[in-house]
C-alpha positions in Angstrom: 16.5 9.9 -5.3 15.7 8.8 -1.8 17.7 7.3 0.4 18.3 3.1 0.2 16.6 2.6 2.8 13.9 4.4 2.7 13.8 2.8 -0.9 14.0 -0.5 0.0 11.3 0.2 2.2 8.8 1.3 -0.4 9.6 -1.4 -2.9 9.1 -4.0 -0.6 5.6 -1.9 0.3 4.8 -2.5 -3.5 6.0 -6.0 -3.6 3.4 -6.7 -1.3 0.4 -4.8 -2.6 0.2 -6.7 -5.4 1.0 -10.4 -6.9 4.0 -9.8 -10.2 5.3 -6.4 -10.8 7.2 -5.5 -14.4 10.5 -4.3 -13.6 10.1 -1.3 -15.6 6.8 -0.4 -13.7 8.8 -0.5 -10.7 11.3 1.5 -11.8 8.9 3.8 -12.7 7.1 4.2 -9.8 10.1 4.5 -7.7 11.3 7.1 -10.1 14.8 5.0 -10.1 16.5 2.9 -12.8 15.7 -0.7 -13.6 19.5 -1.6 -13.0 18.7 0.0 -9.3 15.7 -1.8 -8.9 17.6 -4.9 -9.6 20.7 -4.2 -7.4 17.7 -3.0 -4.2 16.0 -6.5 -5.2 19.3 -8.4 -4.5 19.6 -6.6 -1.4 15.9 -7.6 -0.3 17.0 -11.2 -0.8 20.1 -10.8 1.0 17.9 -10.2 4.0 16.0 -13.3 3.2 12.8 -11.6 1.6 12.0 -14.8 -1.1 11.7 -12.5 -4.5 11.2 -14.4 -7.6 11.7 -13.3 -10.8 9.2 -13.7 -13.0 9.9 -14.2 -17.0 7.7 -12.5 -19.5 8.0 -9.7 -21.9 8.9 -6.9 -19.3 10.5 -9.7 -16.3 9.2 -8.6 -13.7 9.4 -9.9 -9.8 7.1 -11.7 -6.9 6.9 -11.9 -3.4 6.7 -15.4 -2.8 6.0 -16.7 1.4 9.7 -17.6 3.1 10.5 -21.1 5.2 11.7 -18.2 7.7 10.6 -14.8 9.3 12.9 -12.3 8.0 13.7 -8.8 9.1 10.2 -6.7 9.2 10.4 -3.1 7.4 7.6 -1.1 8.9 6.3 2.8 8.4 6.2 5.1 11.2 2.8 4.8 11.4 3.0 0.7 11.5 5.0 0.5 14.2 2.9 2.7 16.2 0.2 0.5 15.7 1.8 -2.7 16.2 3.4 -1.1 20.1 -0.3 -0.3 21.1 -2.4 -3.4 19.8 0.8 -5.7 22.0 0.1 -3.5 24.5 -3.8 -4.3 24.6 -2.5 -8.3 23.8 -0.4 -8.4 27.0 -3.3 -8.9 29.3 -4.5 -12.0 27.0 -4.2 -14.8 28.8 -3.7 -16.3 25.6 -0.4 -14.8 24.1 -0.2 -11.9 27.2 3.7 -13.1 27.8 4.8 -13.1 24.0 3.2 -9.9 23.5 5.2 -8.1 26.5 8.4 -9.6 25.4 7.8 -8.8 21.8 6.8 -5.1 22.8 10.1 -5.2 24.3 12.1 -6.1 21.9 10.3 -3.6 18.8 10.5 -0.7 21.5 14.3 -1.5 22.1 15.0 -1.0 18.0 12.5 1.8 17.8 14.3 5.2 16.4 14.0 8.1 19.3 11.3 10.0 17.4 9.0 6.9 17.5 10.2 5.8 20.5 8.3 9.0 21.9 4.9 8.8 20.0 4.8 5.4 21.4 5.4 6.3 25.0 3.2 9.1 24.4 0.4 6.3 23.7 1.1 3.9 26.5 -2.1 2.1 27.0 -2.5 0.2 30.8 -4.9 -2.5 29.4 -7.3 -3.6 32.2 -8.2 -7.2 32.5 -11.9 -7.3 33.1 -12.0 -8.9 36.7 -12.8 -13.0 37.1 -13.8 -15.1 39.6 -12.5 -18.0 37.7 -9.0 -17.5 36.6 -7.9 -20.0 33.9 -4.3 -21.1 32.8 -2.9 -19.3 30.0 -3.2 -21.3 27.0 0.1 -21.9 25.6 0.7 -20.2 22.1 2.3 -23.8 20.8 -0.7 -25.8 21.4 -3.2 -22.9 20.2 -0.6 -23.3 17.2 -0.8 -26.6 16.3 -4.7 -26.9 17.0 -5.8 -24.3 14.3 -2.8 -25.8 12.0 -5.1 -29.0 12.3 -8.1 -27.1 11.5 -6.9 -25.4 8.3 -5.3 -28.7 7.1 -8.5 -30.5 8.1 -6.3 -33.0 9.9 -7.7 -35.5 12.4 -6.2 -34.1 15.6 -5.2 -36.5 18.2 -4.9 -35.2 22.0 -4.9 -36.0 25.8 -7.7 -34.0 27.7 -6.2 -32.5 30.9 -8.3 -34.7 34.3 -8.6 -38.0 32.4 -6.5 -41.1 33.1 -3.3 -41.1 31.5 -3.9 -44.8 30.8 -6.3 -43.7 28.9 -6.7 -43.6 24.7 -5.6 -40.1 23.1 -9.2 -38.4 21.5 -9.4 -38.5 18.0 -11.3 -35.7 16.2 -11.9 -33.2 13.5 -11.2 -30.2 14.3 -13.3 -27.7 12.5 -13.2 -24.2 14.5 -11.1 -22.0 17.0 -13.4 -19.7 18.9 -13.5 -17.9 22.3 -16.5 -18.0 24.6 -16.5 -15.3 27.8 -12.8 -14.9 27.6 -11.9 -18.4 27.3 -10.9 -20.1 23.9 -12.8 -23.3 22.6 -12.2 -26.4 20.0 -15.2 -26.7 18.0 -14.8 -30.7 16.9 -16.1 -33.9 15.8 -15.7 -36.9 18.1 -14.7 -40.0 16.2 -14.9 -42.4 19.2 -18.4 -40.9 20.6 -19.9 -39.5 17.2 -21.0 -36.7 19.0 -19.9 -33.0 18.2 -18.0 -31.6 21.2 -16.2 -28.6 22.3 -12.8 -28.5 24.2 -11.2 -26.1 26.2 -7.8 -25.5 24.3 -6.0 -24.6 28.3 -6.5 -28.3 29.1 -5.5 -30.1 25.6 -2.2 -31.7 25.1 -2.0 -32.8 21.1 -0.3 -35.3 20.1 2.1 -35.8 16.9 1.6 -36.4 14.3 -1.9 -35.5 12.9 -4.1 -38.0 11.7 -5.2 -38.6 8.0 -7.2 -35.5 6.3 -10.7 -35.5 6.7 -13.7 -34.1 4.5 -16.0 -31.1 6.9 -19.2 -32.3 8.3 -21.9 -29.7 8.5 -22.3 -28.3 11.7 -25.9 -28.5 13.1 -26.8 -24.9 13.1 -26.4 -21.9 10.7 -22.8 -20.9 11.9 -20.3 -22.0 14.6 -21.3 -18.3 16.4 -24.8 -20.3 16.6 -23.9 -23.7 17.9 -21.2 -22.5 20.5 -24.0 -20.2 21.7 -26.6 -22.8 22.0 -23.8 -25.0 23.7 -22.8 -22.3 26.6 -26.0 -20.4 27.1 -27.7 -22.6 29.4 -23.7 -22.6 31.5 -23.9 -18.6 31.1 -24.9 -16.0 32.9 -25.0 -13.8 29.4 -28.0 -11.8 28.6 -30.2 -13.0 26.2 -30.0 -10.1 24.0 -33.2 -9.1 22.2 -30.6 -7.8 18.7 -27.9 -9.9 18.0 -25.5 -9.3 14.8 -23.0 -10.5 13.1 -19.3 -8.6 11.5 -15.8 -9.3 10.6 -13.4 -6.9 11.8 -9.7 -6.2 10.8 -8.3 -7.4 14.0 -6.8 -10.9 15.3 -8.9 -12.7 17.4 -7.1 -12.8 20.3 -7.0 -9.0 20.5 -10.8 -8.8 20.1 -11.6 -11.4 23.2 -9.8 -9.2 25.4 -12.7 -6.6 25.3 -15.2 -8.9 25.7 -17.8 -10.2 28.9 -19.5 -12.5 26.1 -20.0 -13.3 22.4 -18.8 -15.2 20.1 -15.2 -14.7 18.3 -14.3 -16.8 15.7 -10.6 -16.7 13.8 -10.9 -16.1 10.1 -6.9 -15.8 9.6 -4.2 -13.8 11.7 -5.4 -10.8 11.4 -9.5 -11.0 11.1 -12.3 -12.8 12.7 -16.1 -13.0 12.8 -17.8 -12.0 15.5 -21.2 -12.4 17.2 -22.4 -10.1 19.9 -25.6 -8.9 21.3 -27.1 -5.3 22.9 -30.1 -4.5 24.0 -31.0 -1.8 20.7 -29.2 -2.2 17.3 -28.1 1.1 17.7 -26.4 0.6 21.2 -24.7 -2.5 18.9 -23.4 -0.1 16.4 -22.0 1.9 18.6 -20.0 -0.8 20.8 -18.6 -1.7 17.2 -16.3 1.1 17.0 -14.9 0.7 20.2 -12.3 -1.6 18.3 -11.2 0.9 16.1 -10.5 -1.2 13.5 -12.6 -2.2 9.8 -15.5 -4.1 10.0 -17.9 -5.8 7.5 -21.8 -5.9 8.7 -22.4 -9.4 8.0 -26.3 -8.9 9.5 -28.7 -8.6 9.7 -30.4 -5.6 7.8 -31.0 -3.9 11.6 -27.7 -3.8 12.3 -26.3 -2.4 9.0 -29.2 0.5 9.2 -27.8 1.6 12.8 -24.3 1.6 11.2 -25.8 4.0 8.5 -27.4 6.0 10.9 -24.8 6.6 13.2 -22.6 7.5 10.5 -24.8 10.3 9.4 -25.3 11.3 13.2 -21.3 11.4 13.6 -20.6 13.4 10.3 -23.1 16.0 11.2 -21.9 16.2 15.0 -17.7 16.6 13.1 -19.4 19.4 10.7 
């Protein structure tokens, strides 16, 4: 039988790889007893992981989402992963303080063994040179500004160099994306009836939210389309003759710090859409797996043929 711990850790793996588990599966995939699996279920809780038991034939238990963070069981090969990718976040000017001090603190409880891989893997990440630095955005008001997005909440805010005296903006908020380093409100004006973007560095929202609100369409194919249209005449971006679209398995905020331009656009906390540009579609492909992360070709056919190709170029090259 393997050690509690270790134990603990791999039930709460399958907790979360799936919605209701029958005890008895459990038990039997853990090759333990269904009184342990109870007693190791208890002992979850007690570090406040929110397990529910679920009635049926077999009872069974679920994984439910907490009102707090609790303690974070991670494999070895997790918590290498999570060290490097803070490493690569601590230039962001986004979240670049949280992610030193939370590096900190995971390298602190790190076991010696790990502790070495990860120093072993020390990344100096490089912030591409500016000549327009911009204030960090604070991690509270990036926060509460996609909360208001995904509630579709009328979002109220002061706009930094505008009277005080003046009347909070009132809009929809509708997406989070960064442009050329620097992240963007994509929103609805109520007071001028005009869609608008805001830099998130200089808003200062106000509480509470509004009233919810139903989406308007935005007037282009995609936000990657309009935020373009909206920057490229300010930019001094290539117009790129192949242009494509993917999702990648990586938070937004970690894929902005590689990039001069495109568009990235937050699909949750770990993966976003982005749209970037090259000057061949197979030049594109390969600046895709710079990231080193899972990706979904979104388009268009170009793009996904170069992908193909390049796989089959890469495999022969490895054989």
């Amino acid at each position: 039988m393997p050690k509690t711990s270790a134990r603990l850790l791999s039930l709460l793996s399958l907790l979360q790889a799936r919605r209701d588990w029958p005890g008895r599966l459990l038990a039997e995939r853990l090759e333990i007893s269904p009184r342990t699996v109870r007693r190791d279920v208890d002992r979850l809780r007690e570090l406040g992981y929110p397990i529910r038991a679920v009635k049926g034939p077999d009872g069974g238990y679920r994984l439910d989402a907490g009102t707090q963070l609790p303690p974070l069981l991670f494999d070895d090969d997790q918590a290498v992963a999570i060290t490097v990718a803070l490493q690569l976040a601590a230039v962001s000017g986004t979240v670049g303080e949280a992610a030193a001090r939370a590096l900190t603190t995971i390298r602190q409880v790190l076991p010696r063994r790990l502790r070495r891989r990860v120093d072993a893997l020390r990344v100096t990440a490089v912030a591409a040179p500016t000549t327009r630095p911009d204030p960090p955005v604070d991690v509270a008001v990036l926060t509460a500004v996609g909360d208001a997005a995904h509630a579709r909440e009328v979002l109220r805010f002061d706009y930094a160099a505008t009277d005080d005296q003046r009347p909070p903006r009132r809009v929809e908020p509708h997406h989070l994306v960064t442009w050329n380093a620097r992240w963007y409100l994509v929103a609805w004006d109520l007071d001028r009836h005009d869609w608008r973007t805001y830099r998130v560095d200089r808003i200062r929202p106000r509480t509470p939210t509004g009233p919810r609100f139903a989406p308007r369409e935005l007037p282009a194919p995609d936000v990657a389309t309009f935020v373009a249209a909206r920057f490229r005449g300010n930019d001094t971006s290539p117009d790129w003759p192949c242009v494509g679209e993917v999702v990648l398995d990586l938070p937004a905020q970690v894929v902005a710090t590689y990039l001069r331009d495109g568009t990235v656009e937050a699909l949750g906390p770990d993966r976003c859409r982005l749209v970037q540009g090259s000057w061949s579609w197979t030049a594109l492909a390969a600046s895709l797996g710079r990231f080193g992360a899972d990706l979904q070709v979104v388009g268009p056919a170009e793009l996904k043929d170069a992908c193909a190709e390049l796989g089959r170029r890469y495999t022969r090259a490895a054989a």
